[in-house]
N, C-alpha and C positions, 0 to 999 in steps of 0.2 A: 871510934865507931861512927858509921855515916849515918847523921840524921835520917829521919824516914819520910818519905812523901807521905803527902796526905792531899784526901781529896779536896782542901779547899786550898790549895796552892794552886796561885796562878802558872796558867803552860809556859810560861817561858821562864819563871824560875825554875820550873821545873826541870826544864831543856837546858839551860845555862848550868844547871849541875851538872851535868856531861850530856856531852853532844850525841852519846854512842847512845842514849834511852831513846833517841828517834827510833830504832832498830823493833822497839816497842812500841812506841806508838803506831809506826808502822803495821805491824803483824794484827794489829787491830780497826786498821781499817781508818786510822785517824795520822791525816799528815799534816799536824799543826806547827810545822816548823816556818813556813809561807804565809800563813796563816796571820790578817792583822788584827784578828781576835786572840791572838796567844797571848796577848800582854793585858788584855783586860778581863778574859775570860778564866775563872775556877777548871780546872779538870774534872770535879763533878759537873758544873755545866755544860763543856765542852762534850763530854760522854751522855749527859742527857739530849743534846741538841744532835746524836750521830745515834742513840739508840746504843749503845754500849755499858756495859756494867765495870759499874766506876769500882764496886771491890775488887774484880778480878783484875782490872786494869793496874790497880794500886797494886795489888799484892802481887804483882808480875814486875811492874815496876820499881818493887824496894828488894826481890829475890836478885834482878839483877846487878842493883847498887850493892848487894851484902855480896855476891858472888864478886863481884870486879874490886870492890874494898881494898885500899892501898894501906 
């Protein structure tokens, strides 16, 4: 089973889990892939600094890890 994000993991753990959750972040307006805050910045922070709701973002971001699950 694939661990779950949560919203105090840093964005670039986050992203280094697979590269394909860009796809997500995307579709919300957040492209922290470039970004030299991804490796110091929480995903609740990063979604408080852009106005984004960090549940829906999570919970968008673990349906796609539990759907792609090898």
């Amino acid at each position: 089973m694939t661990a779950l994000v949560t919203k105090d993991m840093l964005v670039s753990d986050i992203i280094e889990r697979d590269r394909n959750l860009a796809g997500v972040f995307f579709a919300y307006g957040l492209y922290c892939l470039g970004c030299v805050l991804a490796h110091h910045e929480t995903l609740e922070q990063a979604c408080q600094a852009h106005g984004i709701d960090v549940e829906a973002l999570v919970r968008d971001l673990n349906q796609y890890l539990e759907k792609h699950a090898s």
